[in-house]
C-alpha positions in Angstrom: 0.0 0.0 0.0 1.5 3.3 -0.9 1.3 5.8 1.6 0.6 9.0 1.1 1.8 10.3 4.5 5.5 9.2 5.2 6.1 8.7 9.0 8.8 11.1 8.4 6.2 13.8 7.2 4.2 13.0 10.1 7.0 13.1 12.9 8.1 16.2 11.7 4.6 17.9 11.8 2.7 16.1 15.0 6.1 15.2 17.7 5.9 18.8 19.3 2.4 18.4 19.9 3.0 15.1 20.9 6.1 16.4 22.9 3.9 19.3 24.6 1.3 17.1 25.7 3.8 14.5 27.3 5.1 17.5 29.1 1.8 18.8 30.1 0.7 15.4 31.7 4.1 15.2 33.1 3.2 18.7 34.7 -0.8 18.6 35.1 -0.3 22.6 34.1 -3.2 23.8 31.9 -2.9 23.1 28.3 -4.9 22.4 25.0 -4.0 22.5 21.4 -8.0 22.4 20.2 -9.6 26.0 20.4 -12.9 25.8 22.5 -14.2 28.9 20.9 -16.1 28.3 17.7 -14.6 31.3 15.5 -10.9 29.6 15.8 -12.7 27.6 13.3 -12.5 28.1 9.3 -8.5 28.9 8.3 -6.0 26.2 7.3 -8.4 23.7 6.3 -10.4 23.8 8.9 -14.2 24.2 8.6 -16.1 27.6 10.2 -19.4 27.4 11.2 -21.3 27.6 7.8 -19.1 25.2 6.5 -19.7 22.4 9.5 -23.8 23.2 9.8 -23.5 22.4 5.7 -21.3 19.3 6.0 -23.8 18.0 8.2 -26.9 19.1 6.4 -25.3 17.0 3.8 -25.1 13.9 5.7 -28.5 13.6 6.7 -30.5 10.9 5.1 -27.0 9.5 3.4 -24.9 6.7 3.4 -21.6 6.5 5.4 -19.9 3.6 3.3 -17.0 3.2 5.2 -15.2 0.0 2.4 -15.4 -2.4 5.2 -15.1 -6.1 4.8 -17.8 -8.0 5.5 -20.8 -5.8 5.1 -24.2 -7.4 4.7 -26.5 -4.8 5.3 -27.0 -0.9 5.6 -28.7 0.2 9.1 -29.5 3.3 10.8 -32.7 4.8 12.7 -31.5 7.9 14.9 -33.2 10.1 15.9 -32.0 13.5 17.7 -33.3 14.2 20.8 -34.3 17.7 19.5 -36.9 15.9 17.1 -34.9 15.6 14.0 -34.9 12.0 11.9 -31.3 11.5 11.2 -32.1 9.3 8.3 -28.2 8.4 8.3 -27.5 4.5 7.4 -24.1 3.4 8.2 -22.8 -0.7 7.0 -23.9 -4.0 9.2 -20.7 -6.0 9.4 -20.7 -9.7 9.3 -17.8 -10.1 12.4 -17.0 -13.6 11.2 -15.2 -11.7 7.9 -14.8 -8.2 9.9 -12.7 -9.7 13.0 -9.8 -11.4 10.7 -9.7 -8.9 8.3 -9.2 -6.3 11.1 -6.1 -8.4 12.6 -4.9 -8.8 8.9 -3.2 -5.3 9.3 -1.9 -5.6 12.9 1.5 -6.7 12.4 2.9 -3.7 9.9 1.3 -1.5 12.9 2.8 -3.1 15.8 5.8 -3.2 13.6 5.6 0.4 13.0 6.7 1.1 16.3 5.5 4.2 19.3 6.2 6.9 17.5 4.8 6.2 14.3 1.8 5.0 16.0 1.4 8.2 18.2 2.1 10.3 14.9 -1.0 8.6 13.0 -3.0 8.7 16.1 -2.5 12.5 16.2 -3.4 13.2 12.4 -6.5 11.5 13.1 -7.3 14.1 15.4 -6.5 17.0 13.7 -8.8 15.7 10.7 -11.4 15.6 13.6 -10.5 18.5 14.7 -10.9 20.3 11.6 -14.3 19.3 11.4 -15.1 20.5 14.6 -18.6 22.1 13.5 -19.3 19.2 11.7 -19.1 16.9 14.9 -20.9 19.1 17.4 -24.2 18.7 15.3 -23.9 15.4 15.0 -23.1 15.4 18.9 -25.5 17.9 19.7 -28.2 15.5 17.7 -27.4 12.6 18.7 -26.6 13.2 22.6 -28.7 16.2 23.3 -26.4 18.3 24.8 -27.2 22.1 23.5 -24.8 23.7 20.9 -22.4 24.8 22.8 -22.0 22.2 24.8 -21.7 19.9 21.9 -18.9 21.9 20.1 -17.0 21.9 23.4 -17.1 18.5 25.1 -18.1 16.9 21.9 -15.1 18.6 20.1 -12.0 20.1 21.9 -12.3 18.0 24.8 -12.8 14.9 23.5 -10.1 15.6 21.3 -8.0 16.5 24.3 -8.5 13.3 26.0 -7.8 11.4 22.7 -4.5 13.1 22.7 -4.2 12.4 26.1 -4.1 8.8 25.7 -2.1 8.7 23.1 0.5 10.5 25.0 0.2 8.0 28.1 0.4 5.5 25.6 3.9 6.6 24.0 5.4 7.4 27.2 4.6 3.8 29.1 5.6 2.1 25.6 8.9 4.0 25.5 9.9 3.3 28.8 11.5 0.2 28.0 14.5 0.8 26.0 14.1 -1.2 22.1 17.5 -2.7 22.7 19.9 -3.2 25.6 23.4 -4.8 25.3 23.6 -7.5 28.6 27.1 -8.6 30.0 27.4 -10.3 33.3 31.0 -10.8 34.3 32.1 -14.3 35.0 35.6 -13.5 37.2 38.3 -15.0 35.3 36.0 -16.4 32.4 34.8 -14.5 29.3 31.6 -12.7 30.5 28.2 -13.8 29.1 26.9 -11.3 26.7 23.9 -11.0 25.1 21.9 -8.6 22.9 18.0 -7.7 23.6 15.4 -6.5 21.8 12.2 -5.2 23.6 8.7 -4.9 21.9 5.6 -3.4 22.9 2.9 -6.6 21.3 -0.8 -5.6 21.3 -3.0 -7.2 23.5 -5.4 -8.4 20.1 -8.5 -6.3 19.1 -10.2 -3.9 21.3 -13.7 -3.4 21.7 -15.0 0.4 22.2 -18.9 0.1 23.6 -19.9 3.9 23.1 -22.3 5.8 25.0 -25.3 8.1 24.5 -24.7 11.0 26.3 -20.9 11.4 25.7 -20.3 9.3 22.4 -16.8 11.2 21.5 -15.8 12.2 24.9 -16.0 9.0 26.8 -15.4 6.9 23.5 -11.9 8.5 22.4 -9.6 8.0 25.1 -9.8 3.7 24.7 -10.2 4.0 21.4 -7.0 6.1 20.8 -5.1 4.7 23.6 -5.7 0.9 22.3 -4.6 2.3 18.7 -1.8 4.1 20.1 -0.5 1.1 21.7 -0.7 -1.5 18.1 -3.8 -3.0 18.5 -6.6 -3.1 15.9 -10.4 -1.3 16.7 -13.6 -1.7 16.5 -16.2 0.5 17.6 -19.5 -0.2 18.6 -22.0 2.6 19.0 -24.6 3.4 21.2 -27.5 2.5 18.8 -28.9 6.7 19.4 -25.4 8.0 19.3 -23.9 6.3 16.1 -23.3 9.4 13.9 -20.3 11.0 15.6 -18.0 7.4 16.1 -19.1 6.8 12.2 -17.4 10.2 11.4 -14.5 8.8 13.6 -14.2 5.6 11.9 -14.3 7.3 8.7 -11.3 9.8 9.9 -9.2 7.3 11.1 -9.3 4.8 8.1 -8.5 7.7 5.8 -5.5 8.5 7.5 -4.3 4.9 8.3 -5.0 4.5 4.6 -2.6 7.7 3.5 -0.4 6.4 5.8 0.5 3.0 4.3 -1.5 1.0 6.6 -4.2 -1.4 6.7 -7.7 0.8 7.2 -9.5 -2.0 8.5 -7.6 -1.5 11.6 -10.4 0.7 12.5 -13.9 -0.3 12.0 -17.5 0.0 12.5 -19.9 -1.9 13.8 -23.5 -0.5 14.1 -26.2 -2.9 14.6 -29.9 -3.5 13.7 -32.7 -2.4 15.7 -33.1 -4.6 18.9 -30.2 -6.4 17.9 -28.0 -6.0 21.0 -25.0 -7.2 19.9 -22.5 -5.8 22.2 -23.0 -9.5 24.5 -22.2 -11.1 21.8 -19.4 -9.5 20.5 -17.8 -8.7 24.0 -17.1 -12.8 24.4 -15.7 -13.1 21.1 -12.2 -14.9 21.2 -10.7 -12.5 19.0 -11.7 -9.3 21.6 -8.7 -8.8 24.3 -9.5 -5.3 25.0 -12.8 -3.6 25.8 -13.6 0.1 26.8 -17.1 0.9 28.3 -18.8 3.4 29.2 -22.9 2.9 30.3 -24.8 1.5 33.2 -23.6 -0.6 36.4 -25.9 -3.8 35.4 -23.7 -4.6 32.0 -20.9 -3.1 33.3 -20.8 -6.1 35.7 -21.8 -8.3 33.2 -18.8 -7.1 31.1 -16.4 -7.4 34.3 -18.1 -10.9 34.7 -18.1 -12.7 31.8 -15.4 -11.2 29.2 -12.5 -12.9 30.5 -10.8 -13.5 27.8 -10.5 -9.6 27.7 -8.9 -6.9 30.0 -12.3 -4.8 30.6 -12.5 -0.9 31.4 -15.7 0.2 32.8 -17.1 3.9 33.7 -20.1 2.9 35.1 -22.7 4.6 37.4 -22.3 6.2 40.6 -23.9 8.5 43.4 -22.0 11.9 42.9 -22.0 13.9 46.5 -21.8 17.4 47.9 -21.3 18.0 51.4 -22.5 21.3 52.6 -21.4 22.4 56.3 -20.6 26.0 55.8 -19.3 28.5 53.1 -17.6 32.0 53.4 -19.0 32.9 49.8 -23.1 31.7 50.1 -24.0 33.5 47.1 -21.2 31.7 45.1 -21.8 28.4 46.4 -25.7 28.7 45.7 -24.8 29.9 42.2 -22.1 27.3 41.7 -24.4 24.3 42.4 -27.0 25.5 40.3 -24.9 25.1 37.2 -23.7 21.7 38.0 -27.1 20.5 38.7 -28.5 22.2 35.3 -26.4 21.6 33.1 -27.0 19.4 30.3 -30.0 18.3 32.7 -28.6 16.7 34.8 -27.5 13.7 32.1 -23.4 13.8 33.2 -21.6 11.0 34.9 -19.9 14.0 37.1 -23.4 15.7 37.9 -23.9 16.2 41.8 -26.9 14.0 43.3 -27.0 14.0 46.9 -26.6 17.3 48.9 -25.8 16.5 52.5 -26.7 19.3 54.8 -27.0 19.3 58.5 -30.8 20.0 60.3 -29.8 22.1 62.2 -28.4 24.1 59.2 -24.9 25.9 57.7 -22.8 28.7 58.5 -22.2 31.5 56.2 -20.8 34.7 55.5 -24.8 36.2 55.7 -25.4 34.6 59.0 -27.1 30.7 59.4 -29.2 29.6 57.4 -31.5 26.4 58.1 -31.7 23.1 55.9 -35.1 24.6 54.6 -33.4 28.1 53.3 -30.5 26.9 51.8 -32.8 24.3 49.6 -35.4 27.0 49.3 -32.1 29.9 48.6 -31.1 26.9 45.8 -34.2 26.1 44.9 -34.5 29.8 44.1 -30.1 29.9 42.3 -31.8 27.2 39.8 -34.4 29.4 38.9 -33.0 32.4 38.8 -30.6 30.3 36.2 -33.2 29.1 34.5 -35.5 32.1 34.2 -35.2 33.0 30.8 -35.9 30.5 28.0 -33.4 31.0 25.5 -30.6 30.9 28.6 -32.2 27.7 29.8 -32.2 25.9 26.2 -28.7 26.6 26.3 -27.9 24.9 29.5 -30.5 22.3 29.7 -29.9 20.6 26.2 -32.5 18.5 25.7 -33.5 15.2 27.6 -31.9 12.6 25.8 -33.9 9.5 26.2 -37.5 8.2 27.9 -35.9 6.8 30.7 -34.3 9.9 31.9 -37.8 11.7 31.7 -39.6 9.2 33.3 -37.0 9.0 36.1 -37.9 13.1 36.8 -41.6 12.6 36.7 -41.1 9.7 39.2 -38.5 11.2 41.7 -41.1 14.2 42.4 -43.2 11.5 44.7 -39.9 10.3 46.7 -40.1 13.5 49.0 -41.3 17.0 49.4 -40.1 19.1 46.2 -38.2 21.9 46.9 -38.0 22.6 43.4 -40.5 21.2 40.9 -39.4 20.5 37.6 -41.2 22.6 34.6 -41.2 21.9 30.4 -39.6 24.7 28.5 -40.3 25.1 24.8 -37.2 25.1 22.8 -38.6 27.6 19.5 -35.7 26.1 17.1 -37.1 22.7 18.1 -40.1 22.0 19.3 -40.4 18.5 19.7 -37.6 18.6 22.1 -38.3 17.1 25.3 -36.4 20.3 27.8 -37.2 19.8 31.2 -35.6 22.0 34.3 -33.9 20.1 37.2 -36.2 18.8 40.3 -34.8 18.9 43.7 -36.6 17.1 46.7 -35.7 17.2 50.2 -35.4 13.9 52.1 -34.5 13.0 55.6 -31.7 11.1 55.8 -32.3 9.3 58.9 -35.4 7.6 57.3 -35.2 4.2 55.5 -37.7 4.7 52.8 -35.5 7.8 52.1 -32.3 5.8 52.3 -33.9 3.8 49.1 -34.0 7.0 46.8 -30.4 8.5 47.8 -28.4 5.5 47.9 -29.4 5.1 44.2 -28.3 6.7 40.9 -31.2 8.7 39.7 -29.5 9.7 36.4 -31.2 13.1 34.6 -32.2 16.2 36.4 -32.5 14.6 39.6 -31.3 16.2 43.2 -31.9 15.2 46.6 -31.1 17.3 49.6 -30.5 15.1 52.3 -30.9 16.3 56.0 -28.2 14.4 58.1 -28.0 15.2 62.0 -24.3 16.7 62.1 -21.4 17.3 60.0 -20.1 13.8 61.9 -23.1 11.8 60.1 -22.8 13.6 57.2 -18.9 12.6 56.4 -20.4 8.8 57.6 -22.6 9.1 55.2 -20.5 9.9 52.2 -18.1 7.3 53.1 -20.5 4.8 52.9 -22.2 6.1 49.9 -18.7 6.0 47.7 -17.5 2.5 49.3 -21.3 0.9 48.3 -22.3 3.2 45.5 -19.4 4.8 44.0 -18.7 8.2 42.6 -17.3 10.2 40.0 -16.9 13.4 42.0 -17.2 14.4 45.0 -17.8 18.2 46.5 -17.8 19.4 49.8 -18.1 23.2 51.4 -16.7 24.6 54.3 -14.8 26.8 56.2 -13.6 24.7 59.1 -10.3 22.8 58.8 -11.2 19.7 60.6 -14.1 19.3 58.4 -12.1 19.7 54.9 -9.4 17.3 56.3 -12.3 14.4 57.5 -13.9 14.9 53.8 -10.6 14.7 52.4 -9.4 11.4 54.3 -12.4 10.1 53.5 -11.7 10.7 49.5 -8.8 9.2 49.8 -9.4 6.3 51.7 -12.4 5.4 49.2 -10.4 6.8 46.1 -13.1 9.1 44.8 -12.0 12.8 43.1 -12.8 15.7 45.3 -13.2 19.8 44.9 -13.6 21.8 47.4 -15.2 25.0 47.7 -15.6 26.1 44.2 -18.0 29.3 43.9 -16.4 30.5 41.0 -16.4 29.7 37.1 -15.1 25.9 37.3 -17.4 23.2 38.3 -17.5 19.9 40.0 -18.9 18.0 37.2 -16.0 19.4 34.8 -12.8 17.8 34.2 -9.7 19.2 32.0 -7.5 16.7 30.0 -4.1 16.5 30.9 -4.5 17.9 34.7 -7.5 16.4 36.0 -8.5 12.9 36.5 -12.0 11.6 35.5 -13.0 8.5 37.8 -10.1 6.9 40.3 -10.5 2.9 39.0 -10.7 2.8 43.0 -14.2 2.8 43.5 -17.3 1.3 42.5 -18.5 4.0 39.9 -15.6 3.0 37.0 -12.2 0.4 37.7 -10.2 2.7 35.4 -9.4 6.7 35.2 -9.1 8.7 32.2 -6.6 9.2 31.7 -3.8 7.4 33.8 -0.9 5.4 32.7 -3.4 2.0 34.4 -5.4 2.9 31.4 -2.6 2.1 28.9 0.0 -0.2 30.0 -1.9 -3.2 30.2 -3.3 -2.5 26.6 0.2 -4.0 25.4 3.2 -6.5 26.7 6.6 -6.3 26.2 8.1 -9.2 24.6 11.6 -9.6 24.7 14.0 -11.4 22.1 18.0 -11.9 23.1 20.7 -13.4 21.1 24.0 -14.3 22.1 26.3 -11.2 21.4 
C-alpha cells in the first residue's frame, strides 16, 4: 500500500504536539492545542461554522460507506433528541469476515513502532478537529447536549483526551528501551553477553462500547489509547449515538490509509434495531481489550463474563456534595445551580446527593437552616433558569424516555423543593427540555435511604438532612464504598471538616473539589490535569486518563541473542 503520509512527514509535523502534551501530563499545568471557541474555526483547512452546519446538512438521510469487509446490510434509525430523523444508514458487518480482516493489518502497525503509531494517532485528530462544526451537530443530535456544549465537550475536549491517551500511551511504551546490550561478568571467564530487543505486542482487538450522552468524549480515550498502543479497533455505537463514532471511523481509516496502513484496523460496527449485539461481540475470542462506558448492570456483566478480555468500565455512581458551611453563600448557591443544570442533569460527574445538617450551615450572611439553603437553591436554579433562550442553552434537551420518566417519578420520593417545569425550545419543538427537580429527604429515614443510595440519572437532586457534620462525612463514606462516585464536592470553612472529607476521599479513592464558587465546576474535568474517575471505586475500575489505562493494553516481549 503506498502511503501518502511518510512517517517522516508525520513526525516532523505532529512530535511537538505530541512532545507538549507528554510534558503537560508530566506537569498537570493547563494546556490544549483544540480551540474551545467556535470562530478559531475556518482557516487552514479547517471548517467555520457555515461550512460544518453544511457538511452536516449533507449527511442527513445518506450513506456513510465506510469500504469495510464484510458488510451485509446498511442500518441506521436515529433520531436527535431535539426531534430531528437523522435518516443516516451506516454498513452491518458480518464479524466472522470483519474480525480477521481487522487483525490482517496488525503486524505492519505493531511493527511500526510508538512513535509512528502516536504520529498517525495525532493526524486523526487533527482531521477531527478540523471538522469540529461538523461533529458538534452530530453530537449535539445525537446526545442532546445544547450547541455549545456539543462543540466543546463533543469537540476540543474529546479531542483532548484522545490526545491524552495517546501520549500516556507513548510514554509507558517508550519506557522500555528497544534494545539493551547485557554482560554479566564471570571473574576470570569471558563474561556472558547477550543482545536484547524489547517490543511493545498488542494485546489483540479492542472493543469500544460507546455511550449516549458522551459518544466522542468518553469513547476517544480507549479507542485512541488501544490504537496508540498496536492494537486493531472496533467500535460499537450506542445505537442513538452512532453518527459522531461513524465520522471517527471514517477519519481514522482515511489517515491509516494515506499512511501505508491497513484501514480496517479501524472499524465499525452499528447494529440492527433490537439487535444487541455488544454480548455477543464482548465474548468473542478474538476481543482482548474492551472500553465501556454505560450502566452498572452490563458493566458487571462485562467485568463478569469477558475474560478473555482486559475490561475498562465507567459505570454509574452517586456523585455527593457536602455542605457544612461556606464563606461565599451567594457563590456556592450559584455554583451548584450550574452543575445541577447543566445538560439536565445527564453527566456521569453531575452532583446527586446534597448533604446538609438539620440544624443548618454557617455562612458569610449569617445561618441559614436546611429549609433556606434548599429553598435559597431552589431559588439559584431558577434564577438560572429564568429566561428561555438561557435555559435551552444549559439544559440541552432530555436525551432518552428513561431519563424523563425518572424526573416525573422522583417528584413523589419527598417534598419538592423545586418542581421540575417543560420549557419550549422555539428552534425545536419537539424537544423534550425539562428544568432540574430537587426534593428534600430525611436522611435518617429508610424509605428515604432507598432514593439516595441510588443513581437517579437526569435532572434529579436530593437534599439530604443528616443530624451533624459527623453523620454527614459517615454518610458519604458509605455512599462512595457501596455506591461509588465520579466526584465528590464538599463546602466549608472549618479545617477539621475539609481534612475528615478529604481522608475520606482518599481512603475510598473518589476525586474531590472543594469549595468552588467561582467559574469551574464539580462536574468538569480538563485533559491533561484532572482525572476523571479513580478505577478505585465502584462508579468506573479505570481513570481517564492514567498510565493504568494504557500499560496493560500491550506486553513487552523480549528477544535476546548471544552477542
Amino acid at each position: 500500500m503506498a502511503a501518502e503520509l511518510t512517517a517522516h512527514e508525520l513526525i516532523e509535523k505532529h512530535r511537538p504536539t505530541l512532545d507538549q502534551a507528554l510534558e503537560a501530563i508530566r506537569t498537570r499545568a493547563y494546556w490544549s492545542p483544540h480551540p474551545e471557541h467556535p470562530k478559531a474555526y475556518g482557516e487552514n483547512g479547517s471548517l467555520d461554522a457555515a461550512a460544518g452546519k453544511a457538511a452536516f446538512d449533507a449527511l442527513l438521510g445518506s450513506r456513510i460507506d465506510l469500504g469495510q469487509p464484510g458488510t451485509d446490510d446498511w442500518v441506521g434509525g436515529e433520531v436527535s433528541p431535539y426531534g430531528v430523523e437523522l435518516g443516516v444508514t451506516y454498513p452491518h458487518a458480518d464479524v466472522d469476515v470483519l474480525l480477521p480482516a481487522m487483525r490482517a493489518g496488525q503486524r505492519a502497525w505493531r511493527d511500526a513502532g510508538p512513535e509512528t503509531r502516536a504520529v498517525v494517532c495525532l493526524e486523526i485528530l487533527k482531521r477531527i478537529s478540523d471538522r469540529t462544526h461538523e461533529f458538534a451537530h452530530a453530537v449535539m443530535h445525537t446526545s442532546g447536549q445544547a450547541f455549545m456544549m456539543a462543540f466543546q465537550a463533543g469537540g476540543p475536549h474529546a479531542q483532548d483526551r484522545g490526545l491524552e491517551a495517546v501520549a500516556y500511551a507513548y510514554a509507558e511504551q517508550v519506557r522500555t528501551p528497544g534494545t539493551a546490550e547485557w554482560t554479566k561478568p564471570q571473574g576470570k571467564r569471558d563474561p556472558l553477553a547477550l543482545t536484547k530487543r524489547f517490543t511493545p505486542v498488542p494485546r489483540g482487538t479492542a472493543l469500544v462500547i460507546g455511550c449516549n450522552t458522551f459518544p466522542t468524549w468518553n469513547g476517544y480515550p480507549g479507542l485512541f489509547a488501544s490504537l496508540a498502543t498496536g492494537n486493531a479497533v472496533l467500535v460499537k455505537p450506542h445505537p442513538r449515538a452512532v453518527l459522531p463514532l461513524a465520522l471517527t471511523v471514517q477519519a481514522a481509516r482515511d489517515v491509516l490509509a494515506a499512511a501505508g496502513f491497513d484501514p480496517n484496523l479501524v472499524a465499525l460496527a452499528a447494529e440492527r434495531p433490537g439487535e444487541g449485539i455488544a454480548k455477543t461481540l464482548a465474548t468473542r475470542p478474538e476481543i482482548r481489550i474492551i472500553d465501556y462506558t454505560g450502566s452498572t448492570s452490563f458493566g458487571d456483566w462485562l467485568e463478569a463474563n469477558a475474560r478473555q478480555a482486559q475490561v475498562y468500565t465507567e459505570k454509574a455512581g452517586v456523585n455527593t456534595v457536602l455542605v457544612h458551611s461556606t464563606d461565599d453563600y451567594k457563590g456556592m448557591l450559584s455554583n451548584l445551580a450550574f452543575s445541577l443544570s447543566l445538560y439536565s442533569g445527564q453527566m456521569c460527574t453531575t452532583p446527586q446527593n446534597l448533604l446538609v445538617p438539620r440544624d443548618g450551615i454557617g455562612t458569610d450572611q449569617g445561618p441559614k437552616t436546611f429549609d433556606e439553603v434548599t429553598a435559597d437553591l431552589a431559588r439559584a436554579v431558577d434564577g438560572l433558569l429564568g429566561d428561555d433562550a438561557r435555559a435551552n442553552a444549559l439544559l440541552g434537551a432530555i436525551v432518552n424516555p428513561d431519563v424523563k420518566a425518572r424526573l416525573e417519578a422522583a417528584a413523589g420520593l419527598g417534598e419538592v423543593a423545586l418542581a421540575s417545569r417543560e420549557i419550549t425550545n422555539p428552534e425545536f419543538p419537539d424537544a423534550v427540555v425539562r428544568t432540574p427537580v430537587i426534593v428534600k429527604l430525611d436522611g435518617a429515614k429508610p424509605d428515604a435511604e432507598a432514593a439516595y443510595m441510588s443513581e437517579c440519572f437526569g435532572p434529579v437532586s436530593f437534599a439530604v438532612a443528616v443530624d451533624s457534620v459527623t453523620d454527614a462525612v459517615e454518610l458519604l463514606r458509605r455512599t462512595v464504598r457501596e455506591k461509588g462516585a465520579m466526584t465528590v464536592g464538599a463546602y466549608t470553612t472549618d479545617a477539621g471538616t475539609e481534612r475528615a472529607v478529604e481522608e475520606v476521599c482518599l481512603e475510598e479513592a473518589a476525586q474531590l473539589s472543594l469549595n468552588l464558587t467561582g467559574g469551574v465546576y464539580v462536574n468538569q474535568t480538563a485533559a491533561f490535569s484532572d482525572f476523571h474517575g479513580s478505577g478505585g471505586n465502584p462508579a468506573a475500575n479505570a481513570a481517564l486518563t492514567d498510565s493504568a489505562f494504557v500499560a496493560n493494553r500491550f506486553r513487552m516481549v523480549e528477544v535476546r541473542r548471544e552477542a
